[in-house]
C-alpha positions as semicolon CSV with decimal commas, in nm:
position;residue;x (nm);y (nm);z (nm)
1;X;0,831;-1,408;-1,371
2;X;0,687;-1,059;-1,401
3;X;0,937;-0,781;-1,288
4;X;0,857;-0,435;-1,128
5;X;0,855;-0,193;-1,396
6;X;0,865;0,131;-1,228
7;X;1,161;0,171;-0,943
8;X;1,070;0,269;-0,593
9;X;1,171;0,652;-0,533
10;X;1,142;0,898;-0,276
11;X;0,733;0,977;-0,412
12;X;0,659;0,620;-0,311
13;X;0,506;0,542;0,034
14;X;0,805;0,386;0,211
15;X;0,846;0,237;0,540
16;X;1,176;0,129;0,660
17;X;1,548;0,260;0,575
18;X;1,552;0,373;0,221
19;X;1,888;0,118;0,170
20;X;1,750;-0,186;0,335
21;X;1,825;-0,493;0,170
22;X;1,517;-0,620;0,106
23;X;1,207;-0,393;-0,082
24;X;0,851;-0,543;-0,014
25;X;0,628;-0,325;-0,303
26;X;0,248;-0,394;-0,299
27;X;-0,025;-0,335;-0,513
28;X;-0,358;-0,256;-0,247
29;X;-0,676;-0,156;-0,260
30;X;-0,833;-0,040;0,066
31;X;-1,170;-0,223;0,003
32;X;-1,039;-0,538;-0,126
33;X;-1,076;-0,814;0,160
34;X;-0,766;-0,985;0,025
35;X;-0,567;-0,644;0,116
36;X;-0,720;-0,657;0,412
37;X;-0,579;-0,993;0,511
38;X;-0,295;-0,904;0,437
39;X;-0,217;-0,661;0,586
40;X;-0,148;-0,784;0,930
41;X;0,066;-0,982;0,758
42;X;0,295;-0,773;0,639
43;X;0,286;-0,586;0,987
44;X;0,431;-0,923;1,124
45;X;0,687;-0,948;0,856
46;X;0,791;-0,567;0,930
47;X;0,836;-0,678;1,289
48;X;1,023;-0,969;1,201
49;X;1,227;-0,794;0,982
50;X;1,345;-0,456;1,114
51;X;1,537;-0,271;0,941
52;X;1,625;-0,521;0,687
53;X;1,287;-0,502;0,503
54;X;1,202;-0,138;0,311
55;X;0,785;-0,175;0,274
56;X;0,644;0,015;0,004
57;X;0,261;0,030;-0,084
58;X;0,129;0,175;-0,394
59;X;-0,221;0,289;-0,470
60;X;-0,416;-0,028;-0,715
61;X;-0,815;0,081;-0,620
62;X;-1,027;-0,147;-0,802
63;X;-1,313;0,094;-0,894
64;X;-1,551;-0,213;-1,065
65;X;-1,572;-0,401;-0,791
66;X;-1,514;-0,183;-0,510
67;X;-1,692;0,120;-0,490
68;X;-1,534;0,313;-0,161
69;X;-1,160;0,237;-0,284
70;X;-1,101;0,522;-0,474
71;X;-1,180;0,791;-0,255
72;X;-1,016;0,548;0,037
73;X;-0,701;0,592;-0,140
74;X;-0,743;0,966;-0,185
75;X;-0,772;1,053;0,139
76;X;-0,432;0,802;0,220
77;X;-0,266;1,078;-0,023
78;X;-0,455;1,386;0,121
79;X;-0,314;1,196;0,480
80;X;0,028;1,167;0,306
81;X;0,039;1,543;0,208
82;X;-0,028;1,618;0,614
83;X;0,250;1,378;0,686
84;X;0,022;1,090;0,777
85;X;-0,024;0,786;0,487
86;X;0,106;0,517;0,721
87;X;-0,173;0,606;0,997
88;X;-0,437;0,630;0,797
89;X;-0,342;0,338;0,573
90;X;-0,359;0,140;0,921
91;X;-0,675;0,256;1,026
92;X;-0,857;0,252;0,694
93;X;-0,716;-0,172;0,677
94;X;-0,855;-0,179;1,010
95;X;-1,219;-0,008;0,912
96;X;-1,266;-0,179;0,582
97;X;-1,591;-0,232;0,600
98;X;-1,663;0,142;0,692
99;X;-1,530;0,345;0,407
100;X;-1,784;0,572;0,300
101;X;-1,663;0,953;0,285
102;X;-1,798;1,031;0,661
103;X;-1,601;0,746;0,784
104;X;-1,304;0,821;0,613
105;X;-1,306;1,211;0,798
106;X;-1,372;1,019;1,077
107;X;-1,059;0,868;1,071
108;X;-0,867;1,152;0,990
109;X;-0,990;1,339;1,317
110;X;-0,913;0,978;1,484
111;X;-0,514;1,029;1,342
112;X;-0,523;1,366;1,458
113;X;-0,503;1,559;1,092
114;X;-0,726;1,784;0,917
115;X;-1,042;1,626;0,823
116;X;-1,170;1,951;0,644
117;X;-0,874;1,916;0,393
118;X;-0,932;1,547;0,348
119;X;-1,299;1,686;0,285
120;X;-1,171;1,924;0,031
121;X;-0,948;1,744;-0,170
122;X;-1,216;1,421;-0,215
123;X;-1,458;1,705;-0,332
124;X;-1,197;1,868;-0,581
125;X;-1,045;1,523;-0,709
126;X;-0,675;1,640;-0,563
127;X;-0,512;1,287;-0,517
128;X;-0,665;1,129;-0,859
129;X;-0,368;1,169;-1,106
130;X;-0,126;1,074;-0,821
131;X;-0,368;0,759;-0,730
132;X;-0,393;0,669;-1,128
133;X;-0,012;0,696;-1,157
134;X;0,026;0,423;-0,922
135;X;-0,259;0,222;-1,078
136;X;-0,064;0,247;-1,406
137;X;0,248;0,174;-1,267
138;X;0,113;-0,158;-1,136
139;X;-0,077;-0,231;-1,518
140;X;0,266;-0,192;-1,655
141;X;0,427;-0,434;-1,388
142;X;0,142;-0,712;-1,469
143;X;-0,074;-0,623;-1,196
144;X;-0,425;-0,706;-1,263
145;X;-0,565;-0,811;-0,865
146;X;-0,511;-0,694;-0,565
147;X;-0,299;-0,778;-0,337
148;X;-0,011;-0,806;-0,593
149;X;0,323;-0,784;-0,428
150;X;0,727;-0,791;-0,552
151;X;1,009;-0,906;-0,365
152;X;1,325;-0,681;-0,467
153;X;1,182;-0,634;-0,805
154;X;1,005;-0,975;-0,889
155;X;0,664;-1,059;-0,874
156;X;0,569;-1,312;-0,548
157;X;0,294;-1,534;-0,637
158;X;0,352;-1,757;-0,357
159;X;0,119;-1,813;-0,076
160;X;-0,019;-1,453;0,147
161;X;0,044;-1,597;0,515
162;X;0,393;-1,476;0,727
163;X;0,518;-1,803;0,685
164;X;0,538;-1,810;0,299
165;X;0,635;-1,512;0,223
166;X;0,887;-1,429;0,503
167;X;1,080;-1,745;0,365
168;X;1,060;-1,586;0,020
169;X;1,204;-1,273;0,156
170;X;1,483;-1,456;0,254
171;X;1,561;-1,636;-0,034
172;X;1,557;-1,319;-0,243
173;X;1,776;-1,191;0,001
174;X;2,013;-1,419;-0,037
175;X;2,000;-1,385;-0,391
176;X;2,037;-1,019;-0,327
177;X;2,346;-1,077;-0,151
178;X;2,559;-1,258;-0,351
């Protein structure tokens, strides 16, 4: 079973108590329809969960295939830098099919940041390195699709619906715990 190579620290996009008992890490791509099904997904298991569950996504754009995905997760950074990655990680999932530069501006007006910045920083390339970093990350964990996720360090391969992995969640936990 492949193992998370690089920890989860304070750079990483986190949602949920830093000490929670349970770390949900995925590998997305904004374009990638499989992403995009999963992410409501893990919005169920955060509900579920509470504070029990520490979500983590890192950036895994799959340039080949998916044209729009790097810039889609260069403007999530250029939203993170304006204290914003979780909004317009939300609203890009929920636009995938619209991720062309204007849309993207579009939705940072919609979150209520500064869309000329986001502008900027797609034209001057500022969120590459910190976009490839992730990417490499995930090559040295085993990654190679999207979405790729790992349950308190180890690689889930198991099935993408609430169900499946919420009962994974909890069997690592209880691993976790003893």
């Amino acid at each position: 079973m492949a193992q998370l190579v690089q920890p989860v620290t304070e750079e990483d996009h986190i949602a949920g108590p830093v000490n929670a008992p349970l770390t949900l890490v995925e590998y997305g791509d904004f374009e990638c329809p499989h992403c995009g099904a999963a992410h409501p997904v893990v919005k169920e298991i955060q509900q579920l969960l509470g504070d029990t569950l520490r979500f983590v996504f890192r950036q895994f754009p799959l340039t080949q295939i998916h044209p729009h995905a790097e810039h889609a997760a260069e403007a999530s950074e250029s939203a993170a830098a304006q204290d914003a990655f979780w909004e317009m990680h939300d609203i890009i999932f929920e636009n995938q099919t619209a991720l062309a530069d204007r849309d993207l501006l579009r939705y940072a007006a919609a979150i209520d940041i500064d869309a000329e910045q986001v502008a900027e920083d797609l034209a001057a390339g500022t969120w590459q390195t910190r976009v490839r970093r992730d990417f490499a990350s995930g090559v040295r964990s085993g990654v190679n699709g999207t979405p790729t996720f790992f349950i308190n360090g180890m690689r889930y391969d198991g099935l993408l619906d609430a169900r499946s992995l919420l009962a994974a969640l909890r069997v690592s936990g209880g691993r976790a715990s003893r």
